[in-house]
C-alpha positions as CSV (number, residue, x, y, z in Angstrom):
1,X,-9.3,-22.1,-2.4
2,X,-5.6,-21.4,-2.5
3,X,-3.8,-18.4,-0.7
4,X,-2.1,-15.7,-2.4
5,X,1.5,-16.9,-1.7
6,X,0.3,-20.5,-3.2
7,X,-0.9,-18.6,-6.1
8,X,2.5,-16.8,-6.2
9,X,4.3,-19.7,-5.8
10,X,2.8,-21.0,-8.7
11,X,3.2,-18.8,-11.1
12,X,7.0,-18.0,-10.0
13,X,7.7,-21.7,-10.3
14,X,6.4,-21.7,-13.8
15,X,8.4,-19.0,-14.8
16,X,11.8,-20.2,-13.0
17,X,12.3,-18.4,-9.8
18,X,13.2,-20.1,-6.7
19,X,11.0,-19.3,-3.8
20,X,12.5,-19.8,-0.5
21,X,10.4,-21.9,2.4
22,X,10.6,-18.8,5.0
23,X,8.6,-16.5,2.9
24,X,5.3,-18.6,4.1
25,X,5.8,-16.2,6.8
26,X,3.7,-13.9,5.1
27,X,1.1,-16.5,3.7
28,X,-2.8,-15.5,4.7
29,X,-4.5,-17.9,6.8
30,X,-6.8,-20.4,5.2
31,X,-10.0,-18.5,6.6
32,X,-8.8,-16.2,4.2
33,X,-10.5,-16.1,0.4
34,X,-8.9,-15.3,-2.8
35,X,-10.6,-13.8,-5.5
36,X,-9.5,-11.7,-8.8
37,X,-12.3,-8.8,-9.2
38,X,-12.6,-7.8,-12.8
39,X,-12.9,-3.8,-12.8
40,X,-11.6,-0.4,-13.9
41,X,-9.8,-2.1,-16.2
42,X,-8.2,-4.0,-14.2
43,X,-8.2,-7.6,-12.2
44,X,-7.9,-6.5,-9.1
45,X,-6.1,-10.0,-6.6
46,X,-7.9,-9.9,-3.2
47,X,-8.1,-11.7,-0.3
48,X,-10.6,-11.6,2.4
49,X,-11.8,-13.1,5.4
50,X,-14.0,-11.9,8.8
51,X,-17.9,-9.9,9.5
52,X,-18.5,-7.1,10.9
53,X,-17.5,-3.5,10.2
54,X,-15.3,-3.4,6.8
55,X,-11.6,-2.3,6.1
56,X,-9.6,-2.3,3.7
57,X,-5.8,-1.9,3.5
58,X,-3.8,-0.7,0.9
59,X,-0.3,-1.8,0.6
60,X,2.7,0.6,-1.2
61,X,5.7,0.0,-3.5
62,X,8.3,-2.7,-2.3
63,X,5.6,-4.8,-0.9
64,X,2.4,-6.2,-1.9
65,X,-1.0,-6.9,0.2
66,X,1.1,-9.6,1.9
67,X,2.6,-6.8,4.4
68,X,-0.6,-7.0,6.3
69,X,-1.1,-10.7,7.3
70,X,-0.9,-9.4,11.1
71,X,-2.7,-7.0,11.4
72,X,-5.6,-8.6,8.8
73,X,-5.6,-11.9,10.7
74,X,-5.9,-9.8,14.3
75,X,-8.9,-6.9,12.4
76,X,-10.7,-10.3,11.2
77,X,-11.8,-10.9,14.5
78,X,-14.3,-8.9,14.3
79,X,-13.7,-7.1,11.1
80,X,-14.3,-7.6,7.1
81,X,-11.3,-7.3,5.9
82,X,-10.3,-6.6,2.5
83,X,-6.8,-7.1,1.1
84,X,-5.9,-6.2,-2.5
85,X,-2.7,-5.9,-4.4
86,X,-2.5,-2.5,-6.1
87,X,-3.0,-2.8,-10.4
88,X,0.1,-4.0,-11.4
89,X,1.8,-5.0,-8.4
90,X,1.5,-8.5,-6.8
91,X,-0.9,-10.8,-8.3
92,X,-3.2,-8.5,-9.7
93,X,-3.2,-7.6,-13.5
94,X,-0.3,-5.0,-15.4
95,X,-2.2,-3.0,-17.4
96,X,-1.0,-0.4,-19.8
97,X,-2.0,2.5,-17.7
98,X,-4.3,4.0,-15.2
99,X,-1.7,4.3,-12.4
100,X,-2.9,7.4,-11.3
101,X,-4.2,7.7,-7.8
102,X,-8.1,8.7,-9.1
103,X,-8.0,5.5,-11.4
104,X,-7.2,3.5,-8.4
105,X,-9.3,4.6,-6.1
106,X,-12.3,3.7,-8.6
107,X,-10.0,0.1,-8.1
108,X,-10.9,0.2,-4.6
109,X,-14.8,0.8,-5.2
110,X,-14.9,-1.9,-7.7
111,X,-13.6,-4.3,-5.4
112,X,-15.9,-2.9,-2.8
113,X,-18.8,-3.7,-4.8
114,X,-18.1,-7.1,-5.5
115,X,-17.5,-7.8,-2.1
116,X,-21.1,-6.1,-1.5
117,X,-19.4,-3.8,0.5
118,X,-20.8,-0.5,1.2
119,X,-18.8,1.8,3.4
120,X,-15.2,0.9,5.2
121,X,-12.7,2.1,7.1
122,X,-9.2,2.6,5.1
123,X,-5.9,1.6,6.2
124,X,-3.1,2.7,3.9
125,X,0.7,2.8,3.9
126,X,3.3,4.3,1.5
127,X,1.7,4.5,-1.9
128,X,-1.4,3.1,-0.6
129,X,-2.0,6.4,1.1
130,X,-2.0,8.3,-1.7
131,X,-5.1,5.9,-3.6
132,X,-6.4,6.4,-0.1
133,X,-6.4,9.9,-0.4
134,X,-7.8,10.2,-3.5
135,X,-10.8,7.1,-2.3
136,X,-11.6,9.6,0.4
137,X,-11.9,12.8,-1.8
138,X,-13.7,11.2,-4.4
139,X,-16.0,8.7,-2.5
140,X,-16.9,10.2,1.0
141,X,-20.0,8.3,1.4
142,X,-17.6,5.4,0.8
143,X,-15.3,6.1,3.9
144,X,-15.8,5.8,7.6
145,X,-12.0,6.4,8.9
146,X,-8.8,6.7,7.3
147,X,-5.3,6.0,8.1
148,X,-2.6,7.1,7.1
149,X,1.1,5.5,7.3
150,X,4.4,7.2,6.4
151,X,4.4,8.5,3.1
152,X,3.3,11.7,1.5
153,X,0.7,12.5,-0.4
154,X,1.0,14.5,-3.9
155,X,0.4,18.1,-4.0
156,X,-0.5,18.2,0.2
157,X,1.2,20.5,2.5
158,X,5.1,20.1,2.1
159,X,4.9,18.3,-1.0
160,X,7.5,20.2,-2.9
161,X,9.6,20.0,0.0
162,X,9.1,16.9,0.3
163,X,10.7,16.2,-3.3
164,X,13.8,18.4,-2.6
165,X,15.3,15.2,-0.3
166,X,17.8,13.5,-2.3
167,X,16.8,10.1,-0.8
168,X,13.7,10.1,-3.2
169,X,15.6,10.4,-6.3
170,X,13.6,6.9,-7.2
171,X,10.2,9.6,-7.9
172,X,11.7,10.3,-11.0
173,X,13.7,6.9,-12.0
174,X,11.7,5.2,-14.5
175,X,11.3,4.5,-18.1
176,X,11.9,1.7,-20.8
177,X,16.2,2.2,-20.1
178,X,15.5,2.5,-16.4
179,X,13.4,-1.2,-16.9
180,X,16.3,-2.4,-18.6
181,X,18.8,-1.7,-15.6
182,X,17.0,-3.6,-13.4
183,X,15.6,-6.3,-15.1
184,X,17.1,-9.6,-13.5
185,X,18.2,-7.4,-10.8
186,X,15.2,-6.4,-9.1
187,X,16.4,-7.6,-5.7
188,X,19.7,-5.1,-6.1
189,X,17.2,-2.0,-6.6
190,X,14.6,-3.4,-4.3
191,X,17.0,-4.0,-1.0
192,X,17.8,-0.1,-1.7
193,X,14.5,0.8,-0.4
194,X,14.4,-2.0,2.4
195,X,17.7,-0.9,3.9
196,X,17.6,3.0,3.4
197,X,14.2,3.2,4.6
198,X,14.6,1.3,7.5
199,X,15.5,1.9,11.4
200,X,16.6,-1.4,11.4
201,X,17.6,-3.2,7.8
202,X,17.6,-6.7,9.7
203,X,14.0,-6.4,10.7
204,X,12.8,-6.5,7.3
205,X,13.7,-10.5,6.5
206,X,15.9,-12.3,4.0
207,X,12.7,-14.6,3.4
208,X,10.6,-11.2,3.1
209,X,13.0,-10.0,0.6
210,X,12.7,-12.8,-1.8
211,X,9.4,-13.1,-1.5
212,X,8.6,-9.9,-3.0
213,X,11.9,-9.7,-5.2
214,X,10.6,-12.6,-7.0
215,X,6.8,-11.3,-7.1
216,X,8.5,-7.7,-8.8
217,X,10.2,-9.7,-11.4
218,X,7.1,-10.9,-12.6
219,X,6.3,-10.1,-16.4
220,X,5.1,-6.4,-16.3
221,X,5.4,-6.1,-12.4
222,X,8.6,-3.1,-12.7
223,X,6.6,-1.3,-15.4
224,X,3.8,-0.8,-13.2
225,X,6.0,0.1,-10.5
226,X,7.7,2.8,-12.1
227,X,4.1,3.8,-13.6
228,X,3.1,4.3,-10.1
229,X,5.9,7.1,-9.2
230,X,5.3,8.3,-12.4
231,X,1.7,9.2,-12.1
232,X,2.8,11.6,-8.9
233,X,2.7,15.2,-11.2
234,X,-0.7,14.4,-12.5
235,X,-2.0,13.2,-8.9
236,X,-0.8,16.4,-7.8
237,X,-2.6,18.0,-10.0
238,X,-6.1,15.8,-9.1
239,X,-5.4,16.1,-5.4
240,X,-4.8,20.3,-5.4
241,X,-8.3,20.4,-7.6
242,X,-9.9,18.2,-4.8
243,X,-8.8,21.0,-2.1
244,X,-9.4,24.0,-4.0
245,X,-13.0,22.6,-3.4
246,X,-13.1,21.7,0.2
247,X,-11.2,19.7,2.9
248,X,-11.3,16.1,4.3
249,X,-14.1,15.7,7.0
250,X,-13.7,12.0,8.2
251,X,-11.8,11.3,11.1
252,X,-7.7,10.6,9.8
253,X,-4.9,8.9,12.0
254,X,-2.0,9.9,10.4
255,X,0.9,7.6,11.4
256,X,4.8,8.1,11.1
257,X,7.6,5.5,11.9
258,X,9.6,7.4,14.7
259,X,12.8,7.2,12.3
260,X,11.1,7.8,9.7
261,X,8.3,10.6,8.8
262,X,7.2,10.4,12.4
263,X,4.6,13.8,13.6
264,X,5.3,15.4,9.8
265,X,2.9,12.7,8.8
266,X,0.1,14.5,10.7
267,X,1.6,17.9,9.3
268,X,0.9,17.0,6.2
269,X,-2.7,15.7,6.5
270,X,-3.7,18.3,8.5
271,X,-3.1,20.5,5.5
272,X,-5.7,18.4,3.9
273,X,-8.0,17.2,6.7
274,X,-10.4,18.7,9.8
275,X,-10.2,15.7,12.2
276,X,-6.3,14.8,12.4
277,X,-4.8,12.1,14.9
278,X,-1.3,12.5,15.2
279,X,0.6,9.2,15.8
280,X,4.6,8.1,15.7
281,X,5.0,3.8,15.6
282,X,8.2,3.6,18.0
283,X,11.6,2.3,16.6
284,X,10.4,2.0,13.6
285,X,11.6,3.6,10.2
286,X,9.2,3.2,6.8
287,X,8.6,-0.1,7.1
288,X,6.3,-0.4,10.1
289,X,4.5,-3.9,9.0
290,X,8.4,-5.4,9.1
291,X,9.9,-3.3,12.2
292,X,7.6,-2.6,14.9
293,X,4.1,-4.6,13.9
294,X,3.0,-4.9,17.1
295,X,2.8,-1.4,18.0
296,X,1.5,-0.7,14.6
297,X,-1.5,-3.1,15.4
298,X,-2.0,-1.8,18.5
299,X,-2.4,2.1,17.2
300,X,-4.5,1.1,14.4
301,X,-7.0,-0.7,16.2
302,X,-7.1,1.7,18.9
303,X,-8.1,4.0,16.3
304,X,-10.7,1.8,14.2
305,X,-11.9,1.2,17.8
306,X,-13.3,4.6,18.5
């Protein structure tokens, strides 16, 4: 069975992109299966590989399920592990809607059922978090641990704040215009995000930036994208409904990049959650899979280990 990136490879030959040799960096091992569920809606692209306990990480927006070949080929040891793409990002399907976080987190159960998976840790960064989130509030019996990696989540603790910086003026870019602007230029808008969000904008590689340049120009692929941001006033809304009625129970490590949302990651899930570990991944900014993914290995198991 082929990996994701030969599957991406294929398709973005077919449609005329040049895909450059170094992004085999973020290829998944051959131990690793490749499967489309069908659910939700949606055909959800996932790869897996490992026994033992199960976990399943999320990816965000800039990226795709490829950010976590490190850590998924170390948690495989002794780990299930579970990698989708996020609907309409990567290689899984661009439907018309259903990009709020509460649709996707029944994505996440879907896949969990075909995989026969019952319960599973979480592992989430940027936009991932905020399906995370709303996984964990909707399916606790689902959910062992959670974590949580620099980003915030809709409608928690500083939220509005939150919205106020001027950096995140991309929360409310979007539209059929906005889709026009970039189209052909989806590494231009894309390299924004990798060099204002990072500590270190070299960290995060040329062959890393065309790899998932080429998998966002995809047919569909900046559509879903901006569908994704613009879900955020209506995942408010879900996510403020979940706390009127109660709190998160399950044990949360709440990670920040030190240059990046560092300890205000745990502030904001401790307006959410009971059993908060606060963590900051050192010289690091957002991208923690690209700048520091040793230490970022290194806290997650430690947590997933307890």
């Amino acid at each position: 069975m082929r990996t994701l990136v030969s599957l991406a490879v294929s398709c973005l030959v077919l449609l005329g992109f040049a895909v450059p040799s170094s992004a085999q960096s973020l290829v998944f091992p051959p131990s690793f299966a490749v499967r489309d569920v069908v659910t939700n809606g949606a055909t959800i692209h996932v790869r897996s590989a490992g026994t033992g306990p199960a976990v399943v990480l999320l990816h965000g927006y800039g990226e795709t399920g490829d950010m976590w070949v490190p850590l998924a080929v170390e948690l495989a040891r002794d780990h299930k592990v579970i990698v989708p793409d996020l609907r309409g990002l990567g290689l899984s399907s661009k439907p018309a809607g259903g990009f709020d976080k509460k649709t996707q987190a029944g994505d996440v159960r879907g896949v969990m059922n075909a995989m026969g998976v019952e319960k599973a840790d979480v592992v989430a960064h940027d936009i991932g978090n905020m399906v995370a989130f709303q996984f964990a509030a909707r399916y606790p019996e689902r959910i062992a641990r959670l974590v949580l990696i620099d980003a915030p989540v809709p409608g928690v603790g500083p939220w509005e704040e939150v919205l106020k910086n001027p950096l995140l003026w991309h929360f409310r870019f979007g539209g059929p215009d906005m889709e026009r602007l970039v189209a052909g230029r989806e590494r231009i808008y894309l390299d924004r995000f990798w060099n204002e969000f990072s500590a270190s904008p070299a960290r995060f590689s040329e062959g890393a930036r065309q790899h998932y340049a080429a998998l966002y120009a995809l047919p569909g692929a900046m559509h879903s994208g901006f569908a994704q941001f613009a879900a955020f006033d209506q995942d408010a809304i879900d996510n403020r409904a979940f706390l009127a009625r109660g709190r998160l129970k399950l044990p949360i490590l709440a990670l920040g990049g030190e240059k990046s949302f560092g300890p205000m990651m745990a502030t904001v899930m401790r307006a959410a959650g009971d059993n908060v570990t606060e963590g900051v991944v050192p010289d690091s900014g957002h991208w923690i899979m690209e700048e520091n993914p040793q230490a970022t290995i290194k806290l997650v198991r430690g947590f997933l280990a307890r």
